[in-house]
N, C-alpha and C positions, 0 to 999 in steps of 0.2 A: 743883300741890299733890300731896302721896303721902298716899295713902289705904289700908289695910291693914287685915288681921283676924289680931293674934295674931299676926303678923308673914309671917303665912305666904302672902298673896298681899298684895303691894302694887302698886299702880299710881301712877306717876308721872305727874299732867297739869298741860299747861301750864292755870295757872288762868283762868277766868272767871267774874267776879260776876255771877250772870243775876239780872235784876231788880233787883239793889240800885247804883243809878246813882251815889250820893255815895262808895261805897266808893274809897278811892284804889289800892288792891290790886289789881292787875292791870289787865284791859280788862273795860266793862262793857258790856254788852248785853241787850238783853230778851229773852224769848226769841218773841213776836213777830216783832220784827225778824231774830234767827234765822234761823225759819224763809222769810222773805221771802228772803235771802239765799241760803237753800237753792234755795229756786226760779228764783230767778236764776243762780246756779251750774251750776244743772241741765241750765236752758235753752243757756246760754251752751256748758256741754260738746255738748248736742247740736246746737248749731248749726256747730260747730270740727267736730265727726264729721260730718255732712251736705254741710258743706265740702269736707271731703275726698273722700270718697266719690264726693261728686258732680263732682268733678274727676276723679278718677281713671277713672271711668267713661261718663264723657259721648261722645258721637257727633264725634268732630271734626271730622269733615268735613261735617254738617251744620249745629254750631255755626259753620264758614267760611264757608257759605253764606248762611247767616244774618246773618253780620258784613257781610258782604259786599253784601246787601241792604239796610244798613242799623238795623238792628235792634239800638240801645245796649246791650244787656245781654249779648246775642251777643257782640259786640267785646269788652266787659269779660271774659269768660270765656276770650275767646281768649289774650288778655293776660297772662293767670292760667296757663290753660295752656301755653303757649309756654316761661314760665319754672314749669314744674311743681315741680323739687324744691324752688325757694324755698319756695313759698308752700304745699309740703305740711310742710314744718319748722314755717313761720310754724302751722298745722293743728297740731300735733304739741306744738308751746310753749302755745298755747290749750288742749290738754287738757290738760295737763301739770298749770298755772298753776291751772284751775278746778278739779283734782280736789284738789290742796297746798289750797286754799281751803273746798273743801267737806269734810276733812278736819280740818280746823280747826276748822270753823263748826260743821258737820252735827251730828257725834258727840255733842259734849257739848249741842248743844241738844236733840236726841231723847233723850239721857242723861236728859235732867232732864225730862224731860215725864215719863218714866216711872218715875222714881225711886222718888217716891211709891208708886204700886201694888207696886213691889218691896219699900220697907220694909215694906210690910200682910203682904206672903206670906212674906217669907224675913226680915224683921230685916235694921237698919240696918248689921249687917255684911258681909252679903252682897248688899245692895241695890245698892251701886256698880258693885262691878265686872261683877254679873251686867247691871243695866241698860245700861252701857259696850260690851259682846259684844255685846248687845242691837241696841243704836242702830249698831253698830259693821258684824252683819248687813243691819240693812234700810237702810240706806244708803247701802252697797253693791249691793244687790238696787236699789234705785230708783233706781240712777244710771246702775248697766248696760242695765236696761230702759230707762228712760226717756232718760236721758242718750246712751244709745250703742248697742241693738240695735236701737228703733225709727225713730229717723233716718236709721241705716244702712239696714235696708230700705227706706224712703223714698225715698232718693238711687240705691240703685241698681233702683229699681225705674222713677222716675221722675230722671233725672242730669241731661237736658239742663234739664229745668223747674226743675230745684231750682238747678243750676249759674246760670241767671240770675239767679233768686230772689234765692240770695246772694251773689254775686260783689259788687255794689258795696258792701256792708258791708262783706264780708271784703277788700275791697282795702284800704279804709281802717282798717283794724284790721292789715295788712300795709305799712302806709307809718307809721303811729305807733310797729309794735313793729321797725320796720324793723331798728335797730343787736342787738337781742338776736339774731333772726332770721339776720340777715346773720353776727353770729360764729357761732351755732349750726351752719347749714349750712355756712359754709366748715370748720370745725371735722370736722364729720362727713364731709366730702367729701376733707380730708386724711387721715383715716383710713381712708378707703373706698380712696383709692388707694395707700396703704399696706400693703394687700391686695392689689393688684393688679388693681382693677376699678376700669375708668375711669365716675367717675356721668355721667349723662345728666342734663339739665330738661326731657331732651321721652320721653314714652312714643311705641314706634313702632305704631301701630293698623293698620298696613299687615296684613293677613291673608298668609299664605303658603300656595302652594297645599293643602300638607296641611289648614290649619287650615279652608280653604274645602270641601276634597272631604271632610272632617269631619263640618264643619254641612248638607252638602246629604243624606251618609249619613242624619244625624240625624235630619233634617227628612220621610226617607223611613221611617226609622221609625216617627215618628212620626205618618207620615199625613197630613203637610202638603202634601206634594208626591208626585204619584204616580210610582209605581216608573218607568215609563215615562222620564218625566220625570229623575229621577234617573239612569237609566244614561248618558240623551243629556247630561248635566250633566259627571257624573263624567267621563266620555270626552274632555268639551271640555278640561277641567281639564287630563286628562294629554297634550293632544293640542301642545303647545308643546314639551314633552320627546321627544318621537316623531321620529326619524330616518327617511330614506328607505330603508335598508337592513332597518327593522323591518316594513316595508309591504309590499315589493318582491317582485315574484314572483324567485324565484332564478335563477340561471341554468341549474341543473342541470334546473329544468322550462321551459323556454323550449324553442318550435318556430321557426326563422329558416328564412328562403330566402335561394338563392344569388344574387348578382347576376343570374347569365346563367338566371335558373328564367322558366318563363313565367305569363303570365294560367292558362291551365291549371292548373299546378302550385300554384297559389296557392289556387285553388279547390279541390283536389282534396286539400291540406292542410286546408284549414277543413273539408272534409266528413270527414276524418276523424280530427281533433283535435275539434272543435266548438268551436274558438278563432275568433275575426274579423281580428286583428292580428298581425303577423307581422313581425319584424326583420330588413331586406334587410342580405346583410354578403357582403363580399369577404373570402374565406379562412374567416377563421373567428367566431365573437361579440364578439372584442376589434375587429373592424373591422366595425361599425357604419355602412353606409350613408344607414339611413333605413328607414320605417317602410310595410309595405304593408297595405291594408284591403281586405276582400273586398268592400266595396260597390266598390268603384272598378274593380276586374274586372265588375263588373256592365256599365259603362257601354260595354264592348268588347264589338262585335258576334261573337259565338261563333265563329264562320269563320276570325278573326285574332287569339283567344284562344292560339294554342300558336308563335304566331311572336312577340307581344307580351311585352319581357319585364319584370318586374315592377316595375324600377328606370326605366318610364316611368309608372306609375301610383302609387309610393309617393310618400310627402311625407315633407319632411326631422324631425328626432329630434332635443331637444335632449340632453344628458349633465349630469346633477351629482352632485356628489361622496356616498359611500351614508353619509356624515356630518351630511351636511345636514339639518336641521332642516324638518318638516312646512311650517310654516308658508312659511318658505325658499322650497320645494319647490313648492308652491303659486304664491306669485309668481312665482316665475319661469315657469312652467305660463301663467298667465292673459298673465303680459306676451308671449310670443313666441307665443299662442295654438296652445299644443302640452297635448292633452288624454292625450299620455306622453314620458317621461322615461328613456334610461338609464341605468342609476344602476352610476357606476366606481367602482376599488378610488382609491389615492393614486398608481398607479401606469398608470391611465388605463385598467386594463384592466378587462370589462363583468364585474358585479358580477350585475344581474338588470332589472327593469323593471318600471317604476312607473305608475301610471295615474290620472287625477283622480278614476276610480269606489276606485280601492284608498284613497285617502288621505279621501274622502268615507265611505268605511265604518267608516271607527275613529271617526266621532261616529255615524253615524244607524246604524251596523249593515251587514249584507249588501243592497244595492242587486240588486233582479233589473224587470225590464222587459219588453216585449212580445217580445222578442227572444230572451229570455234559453232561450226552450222549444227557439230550434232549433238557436242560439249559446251560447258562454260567450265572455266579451272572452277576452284570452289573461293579462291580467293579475288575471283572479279566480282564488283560490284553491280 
């Protein structure tokens, strides 16, 4: 019906006879039932938003284990998420549907509740449309609260509980509206690549390392984790991206001995380098023999220290490439139980040298020991 003052504000509504049931003019409804309807709409919007929600932000991987265990409501959820974008469309058409309904319903029934007190203050000219704006505000106001900020916090405060909660409703409210649903989504999904962005049904929860070394910062801000703790974290984090060539002592500070050098020699370098390790080479660093240790000069009686020479007390050195990846670097290390590494260019020739204490300090820090007062290995920096 249009309603007007003087012509100068009319409002057009589709009509309802509230309260008068025999009328054949339009649709009649009490407004009782109205408001029941309102509540129900309400409900029904917030239950389509908590849906979602809690979809969207549920634990997957512990919802899996859950499924996995057994646990019915678990499996239904996983179901749901697996194929996500359907059944966030199927979310999307339930709001949609309740809000066209509660704007139908809502409006004109809070209209008329207050109709009344508005012809007492302003006259039946002004009464409609002002109680119209009226009902038109708090309706809004109680559908966003109630209908869709409070369930939202709910879901993602609590996802995985809520996500069982609802899941087997909303499955079977996703198999009844299933043909709407199904053209909706494909519908949006030709458009979506139409754009040039292929949709996904599955979110990927996979964390990448930034978003890990993120939350561990975070969590040291905030105190949850002590600083300690986080540097050893952070470290581990970066510690897969870490080449041998970023550890490695260079070459340019490297002390080798020559093949033909003796027991002596070896000793009388370590006393005056305060290194322990030392790379036996013939010519020059690109010819790597093998690796001599001052303990093992120890075990030659002093007398036949300067006729011994040192390429009978070294032990052999493996080489990999200074591209190689920490981790790499590492097995190879434990499997040929070689606790150093040469580390070559692509062109075989020696880049610098590696040690399991160099690669062990880019997590726990600088490594020193009882030794370290009268030693330094030759691969600390």
């Amino acid at each position: 019906m249009c309603v007007g003052n003087d012509q100068r504000f009319i409002f057009c509504v589709k009509e309802l006879q509230w309260g008068n049931m025999g009328n054949s003019e339009g649709v009649s409804i009490s407004t009782e039932a109205g408001l029941v309807l309102i509540a129900v709409m309400v409900i029904a919007t917030a239950f389509f938003v908590a849906a979602e929600f809690a979809l969207v932000a549920s634990n997957r991987k512990k919802i899996e284990e859950e499924a996995s265990d057994g646990v019915r409501s678990s499996q239904v959820v996983l179901g749901l998420i697996k194929n996500l974008s359907y059944h966030l469309t199927g979310a999307q058409l339930g709001i949609t549907i309740t809000a066209v309904v509660l704007g139908f319903i809502a409006e004109p029934t809070i209209a008329k509740l207050i109709e009344q007190p508005f012809i007492d203050l302003f006259g039946s000219g002004l009464a409609q449309p002002l109680s119209l704006v009226v009902a038109i505000s708090l309706v809004t106001f109680l559908t966003m609260v109630l209908g869709e900020l409070v369930p939202k916090n709910i879901a993602i405060a609590k996802p995985n509980r809520m996500a069982r909660v609802l899941a087997k409703p909303f499955k079977i409210y996703s198999f009844l509206a299933k043909p709407i649903i199904y053209i909706s989504d494909g519908t949006a999904n030709k458009l979506t690549r139409s754009l040039g962005v292929e949709p996904t049904e599955e979110l990927d929860h996979t964390p990448s390392i930034e978003d890990l070394d993120l939350a561990i910062k975070v969590s040291g801000e905030e105190g949850t984790l002590a600083q300690r703790k986080v540097d050893l974290l952070s470290k581990s984090m970066k510690f897969a991206s870490r080449q041998a060539n970023d550890v490695m002592t260079p070459r340019v500070s490297l002390h080798s001995l020559q093949a033909e050098s003796s027991i002596d020699d070896l000793i009388a370098l370590s006393l005056e380098t305060g290194h322990s390790r030392f790379p036996v080479t013939l010519g020059d660093l690109d010819n790597v023999l093998g690796v001599a240790h001052v303990k093992s000069a120890l075990s030659v009686k002093p007398q036949h220290r300067s006729q011994i020479r040192v390429t009978e007390v070294m032990s052999d050195v493996i080489a990999v490439p200074e591209t190689r990846n920490l981790v790499s670097v590492m097995a190879d290390m434990r499997k040929e139980r070689k606790p150093i590494a040469i580390v070559v260019d692509e062109h075989g020739g020696t880049e610098g040298l590696v040690s399991v204490e160099d690669i062990l300090e880019e997590i726990v820090g600088e490594i020193e020991d009882e030794y370290d007062a009268i030693e330094q290995p030759l691969e600390t920096k």
